[in-house]
C-alpha positions as a Markdown table, in Angstrom:
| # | Residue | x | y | z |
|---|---|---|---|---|
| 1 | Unk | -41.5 | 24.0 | -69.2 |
| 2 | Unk | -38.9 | 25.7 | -66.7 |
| 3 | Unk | -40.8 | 23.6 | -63.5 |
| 4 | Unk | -40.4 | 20.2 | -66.0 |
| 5 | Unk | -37.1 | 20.9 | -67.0 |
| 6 | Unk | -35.6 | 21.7 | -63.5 |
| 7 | Unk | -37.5 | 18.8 | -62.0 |
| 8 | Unk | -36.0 | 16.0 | -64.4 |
| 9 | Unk | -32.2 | 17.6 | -63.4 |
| 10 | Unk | -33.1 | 17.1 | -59.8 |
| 11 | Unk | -34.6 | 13.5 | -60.0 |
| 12 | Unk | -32.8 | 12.2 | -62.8 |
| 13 | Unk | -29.5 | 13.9 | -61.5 |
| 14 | Unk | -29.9 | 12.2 | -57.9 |
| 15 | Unk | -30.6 | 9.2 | -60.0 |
| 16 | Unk | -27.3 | 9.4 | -62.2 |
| 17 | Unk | -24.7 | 9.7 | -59.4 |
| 18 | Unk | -23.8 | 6.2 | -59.4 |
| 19 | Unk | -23.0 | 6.5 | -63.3 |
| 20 | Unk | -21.0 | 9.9 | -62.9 |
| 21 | Unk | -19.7 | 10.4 | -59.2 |
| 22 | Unk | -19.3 | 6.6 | -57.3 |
| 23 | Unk | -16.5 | 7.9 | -56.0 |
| 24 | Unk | -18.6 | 10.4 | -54.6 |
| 25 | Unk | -21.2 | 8.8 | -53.5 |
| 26 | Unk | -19.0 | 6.2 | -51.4 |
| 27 | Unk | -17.7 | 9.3 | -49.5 |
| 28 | Unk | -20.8 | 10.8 | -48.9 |
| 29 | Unk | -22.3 | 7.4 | -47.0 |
| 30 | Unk | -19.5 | 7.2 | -45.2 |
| 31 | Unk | -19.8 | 10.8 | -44.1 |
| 32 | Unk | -23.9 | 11.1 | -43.3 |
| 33 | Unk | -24.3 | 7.0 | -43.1 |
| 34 | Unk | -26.0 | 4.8 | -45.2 |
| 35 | Unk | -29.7 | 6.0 | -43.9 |
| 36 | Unk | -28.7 | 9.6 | -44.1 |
| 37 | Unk | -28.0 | 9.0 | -47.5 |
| 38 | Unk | -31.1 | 7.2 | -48.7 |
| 39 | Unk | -32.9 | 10.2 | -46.0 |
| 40 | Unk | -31.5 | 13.1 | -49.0 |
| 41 | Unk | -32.1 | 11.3 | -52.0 |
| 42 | Unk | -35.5 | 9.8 | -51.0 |
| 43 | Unk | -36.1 | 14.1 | -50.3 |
| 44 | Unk | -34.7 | 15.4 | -53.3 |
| 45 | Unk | -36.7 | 12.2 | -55.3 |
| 46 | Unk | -39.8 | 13.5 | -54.1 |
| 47 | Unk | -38.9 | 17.3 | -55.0 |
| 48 | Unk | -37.8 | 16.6 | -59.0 |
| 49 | Unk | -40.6 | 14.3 | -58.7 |
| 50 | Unk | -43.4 | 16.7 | -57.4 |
| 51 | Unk | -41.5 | 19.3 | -59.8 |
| 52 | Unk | -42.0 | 16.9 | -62.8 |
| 53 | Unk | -45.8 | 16.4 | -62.4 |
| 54 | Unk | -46.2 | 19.7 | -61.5 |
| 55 | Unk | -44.5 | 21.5 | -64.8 |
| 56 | Unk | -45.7 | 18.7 | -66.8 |
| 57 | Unk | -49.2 | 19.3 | -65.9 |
| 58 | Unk | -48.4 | 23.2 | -66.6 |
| 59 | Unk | -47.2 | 22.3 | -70.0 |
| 60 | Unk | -49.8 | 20.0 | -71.0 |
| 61 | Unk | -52.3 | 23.2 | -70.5 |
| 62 | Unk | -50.6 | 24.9 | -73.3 |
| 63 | Unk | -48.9 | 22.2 | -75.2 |
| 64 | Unk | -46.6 | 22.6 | -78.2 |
| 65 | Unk | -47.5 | 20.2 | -81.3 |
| 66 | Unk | -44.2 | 19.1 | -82.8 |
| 67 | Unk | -46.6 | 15.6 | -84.5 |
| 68 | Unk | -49.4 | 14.2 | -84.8 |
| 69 | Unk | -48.7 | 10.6 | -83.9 |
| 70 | Unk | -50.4 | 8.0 | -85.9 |
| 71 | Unk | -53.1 | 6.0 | -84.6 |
| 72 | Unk | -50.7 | 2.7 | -85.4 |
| 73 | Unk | -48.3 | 4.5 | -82.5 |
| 74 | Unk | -51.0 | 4.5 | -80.0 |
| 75 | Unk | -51.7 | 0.7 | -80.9 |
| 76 | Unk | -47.8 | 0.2 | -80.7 |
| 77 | Unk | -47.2 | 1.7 | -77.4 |
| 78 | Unk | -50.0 | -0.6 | -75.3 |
| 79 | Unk | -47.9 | -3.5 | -75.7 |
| 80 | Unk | -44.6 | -1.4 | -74.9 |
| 81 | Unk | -46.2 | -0.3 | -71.8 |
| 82 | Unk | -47.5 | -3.9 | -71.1 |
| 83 | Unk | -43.5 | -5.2 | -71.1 |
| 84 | Unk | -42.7 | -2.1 | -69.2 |
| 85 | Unk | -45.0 | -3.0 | -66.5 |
| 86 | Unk | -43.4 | -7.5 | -66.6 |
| 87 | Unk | -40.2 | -6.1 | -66.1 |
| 88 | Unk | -40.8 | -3.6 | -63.2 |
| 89 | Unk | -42.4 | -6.3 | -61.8 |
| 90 | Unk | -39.2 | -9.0 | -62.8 |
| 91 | Unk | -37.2 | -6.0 | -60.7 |
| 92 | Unk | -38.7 | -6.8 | -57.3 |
| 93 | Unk | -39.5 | -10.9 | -58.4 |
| 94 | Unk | -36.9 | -12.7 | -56.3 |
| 95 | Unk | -35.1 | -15.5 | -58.5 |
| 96 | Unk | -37.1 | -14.7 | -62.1 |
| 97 | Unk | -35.4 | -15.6 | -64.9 |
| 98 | Unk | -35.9 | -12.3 | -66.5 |
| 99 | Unk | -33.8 | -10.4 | -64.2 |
| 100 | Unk | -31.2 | -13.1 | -64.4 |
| 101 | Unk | -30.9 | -12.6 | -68.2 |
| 102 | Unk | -31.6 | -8.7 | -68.2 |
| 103 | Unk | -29.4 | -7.7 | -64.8 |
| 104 | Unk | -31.6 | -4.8 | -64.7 |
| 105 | Unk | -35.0 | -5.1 | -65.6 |
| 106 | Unk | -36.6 | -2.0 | -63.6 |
| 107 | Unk | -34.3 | 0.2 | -66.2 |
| 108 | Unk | -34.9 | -1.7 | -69.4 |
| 109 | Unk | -38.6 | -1.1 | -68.6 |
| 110 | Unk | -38.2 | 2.7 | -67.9 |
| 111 | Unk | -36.2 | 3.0 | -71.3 |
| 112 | Unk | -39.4 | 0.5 | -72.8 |
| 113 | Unk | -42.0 | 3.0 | -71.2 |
| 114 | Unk | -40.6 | 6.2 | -72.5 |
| 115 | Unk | -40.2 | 5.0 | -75.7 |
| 116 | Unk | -44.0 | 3.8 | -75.8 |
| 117 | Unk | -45.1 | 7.3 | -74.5 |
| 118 | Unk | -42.6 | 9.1 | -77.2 |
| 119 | Unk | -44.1 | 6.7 | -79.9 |
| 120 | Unk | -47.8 | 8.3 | -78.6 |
| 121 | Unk | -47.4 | 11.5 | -77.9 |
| 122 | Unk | -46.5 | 14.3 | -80.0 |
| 123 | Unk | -45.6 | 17.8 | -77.8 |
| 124 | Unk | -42.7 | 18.9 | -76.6 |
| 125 | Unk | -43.2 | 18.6 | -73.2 |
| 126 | Unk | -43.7 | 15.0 | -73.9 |
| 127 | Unk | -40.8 | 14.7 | -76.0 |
| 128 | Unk | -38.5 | 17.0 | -72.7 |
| 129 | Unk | -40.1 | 14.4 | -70.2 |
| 130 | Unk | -39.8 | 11.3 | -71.8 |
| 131 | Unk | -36.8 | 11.7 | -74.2 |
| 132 | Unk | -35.0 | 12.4 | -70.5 |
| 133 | Unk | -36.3 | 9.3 | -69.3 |
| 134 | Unk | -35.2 | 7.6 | -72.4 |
| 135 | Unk | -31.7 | 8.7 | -72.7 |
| 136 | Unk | -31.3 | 8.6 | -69.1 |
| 137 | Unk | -32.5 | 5.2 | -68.6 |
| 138 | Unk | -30.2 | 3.4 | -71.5 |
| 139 | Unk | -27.1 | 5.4 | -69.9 |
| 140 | Unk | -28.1 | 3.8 | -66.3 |
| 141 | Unk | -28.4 | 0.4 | -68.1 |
| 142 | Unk | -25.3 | 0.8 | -69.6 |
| 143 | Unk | -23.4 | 2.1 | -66.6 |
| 144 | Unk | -25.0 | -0.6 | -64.2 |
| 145 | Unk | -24.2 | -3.6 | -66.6 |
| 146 | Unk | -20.5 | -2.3 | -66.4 |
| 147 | Unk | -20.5 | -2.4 | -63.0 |
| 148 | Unk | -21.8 | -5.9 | -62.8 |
| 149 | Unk | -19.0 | -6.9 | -65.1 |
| 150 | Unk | -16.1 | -5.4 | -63.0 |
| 151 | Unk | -17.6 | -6.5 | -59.8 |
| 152 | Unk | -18.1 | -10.2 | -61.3 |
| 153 | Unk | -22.1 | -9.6 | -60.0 |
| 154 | Unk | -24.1 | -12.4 | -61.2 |
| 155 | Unk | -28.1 | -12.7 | -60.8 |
| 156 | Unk | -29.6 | -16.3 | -59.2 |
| 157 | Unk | -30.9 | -18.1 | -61.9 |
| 158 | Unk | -34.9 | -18.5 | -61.9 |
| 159 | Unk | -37.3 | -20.5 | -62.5 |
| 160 | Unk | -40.7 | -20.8 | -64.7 |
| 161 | Unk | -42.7 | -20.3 | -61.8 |
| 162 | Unk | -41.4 | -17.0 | -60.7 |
| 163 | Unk | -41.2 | -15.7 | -64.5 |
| 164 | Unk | -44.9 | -16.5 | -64.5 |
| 165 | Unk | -45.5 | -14.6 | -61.3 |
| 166 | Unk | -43.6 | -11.9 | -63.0 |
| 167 | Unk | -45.7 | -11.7 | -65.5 |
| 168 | Unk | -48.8 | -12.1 | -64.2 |
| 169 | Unk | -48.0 | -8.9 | -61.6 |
| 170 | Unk | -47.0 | -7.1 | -64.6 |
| 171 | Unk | -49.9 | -7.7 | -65.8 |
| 172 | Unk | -52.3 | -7.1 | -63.6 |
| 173 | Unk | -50.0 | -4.0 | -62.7 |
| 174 | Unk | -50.5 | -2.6 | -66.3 |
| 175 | Unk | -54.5 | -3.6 | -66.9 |
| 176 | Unk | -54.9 | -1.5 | -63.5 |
| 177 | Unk | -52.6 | 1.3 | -64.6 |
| 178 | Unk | -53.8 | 1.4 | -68.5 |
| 179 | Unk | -57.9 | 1.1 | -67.6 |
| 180 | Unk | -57.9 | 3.2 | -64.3 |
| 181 | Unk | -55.4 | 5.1 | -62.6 |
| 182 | Unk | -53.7 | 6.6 | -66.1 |
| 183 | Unk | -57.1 | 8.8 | -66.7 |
| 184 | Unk | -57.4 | 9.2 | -63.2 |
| 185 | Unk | -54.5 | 10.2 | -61.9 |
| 186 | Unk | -52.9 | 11.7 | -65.4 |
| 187 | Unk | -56.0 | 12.8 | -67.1 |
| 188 | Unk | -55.2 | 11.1 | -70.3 |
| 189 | Unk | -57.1 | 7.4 | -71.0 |
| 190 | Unk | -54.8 | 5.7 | -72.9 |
| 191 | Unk | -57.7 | 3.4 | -74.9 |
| 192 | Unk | -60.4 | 5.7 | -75.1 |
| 193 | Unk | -57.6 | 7.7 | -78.0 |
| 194 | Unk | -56.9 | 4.6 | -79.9 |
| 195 | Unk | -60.4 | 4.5 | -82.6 |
């Protein structure tokens, strides 16, 4: 739990300087430059990152029960995951209609994936790892629509087309994730718990 815990400061800290030090931040790129700056968070990313899987992975060996999630969770957090996936997608869209209402849509889908994987997962290590992401998440959201207030930022508007390209990435993003990779590269096939 130590590896998982220490990994979520680093890449969720690196990840919450813009809400707590933009002050900061401003200083440092002018110091080191603007790729010298995405050079040391893009490293100490991958660090908490490799961190994260890593003591999560140790966790999950000898996991902690705090409840037994009902099956109706399981069923519940498919179509969380599925809206997580649209609005990652919606993030990197250009001129959606999503991201024009949401601002943000890469962090409302974080906050909408952790809450799936809360929703299914009893343990602690799932509740350390994705109660971070959670909390985290809605506090970025928060902080970033802010910003876009007091910087009068305002998103294109979209159209129906790129919604449904949106979607349809999402999508396909999600089927992939949820039917493949997720047993593959987590160990865990989302589906094959839900009878």
């Amino acid at each position: 739990m130590t590896l998982l815990i220490l990994g979520l400061l680093i890449f969720l800290g690196v990840h919450s300087i813009r809400i707590v030090a933009e002050p900061w931040r401003a200083t440092q790129i002018a110091r080191i430059g603007e790729r010298g700056w995405k050079g040391s968070f893009a490293l100490a990313s991958a660090i908490g990152l490799a961190l994260i899987v890593w003591g999560y992975g140790l966790a999950r060996a000898h996991p902690v029960i705090l409840w037994a999630p009902p099956t109706a969770a399981r069923h519940i957090a498919a179509p969380l995951t599925a809206l997580a996936f649209i609005l990652l997608a919606a993030a990197y869209v250009p001129r959606n209609r999503i991201k024009t209402v949401i601002g943000h849509p890469m962090l409302a889908g974080i906050f909408i994936w952790a809450l799936a994987h809360l929703l299914a997962n009893g343990t602690l290590s799932a509740a350390v790892l994705f109660g971070a992401f959670l909390v985290w998440a809605a506090l970025d959201f928060t902080s970033a629509r802010r910003r876009d207030r007091l910087t009068g930022t305002l998103y294109p508007a979209g159209t129906i087309a790129r919604d449904a390209t949106a979607i349809a990435i999402g999508l396909a993003g999600w089927v992939l994730f949820a039917f493949l990779l997720h047993g593959w590269l987590i160990g865990v096939q989302p589906f094959a718990r839900m009878h």
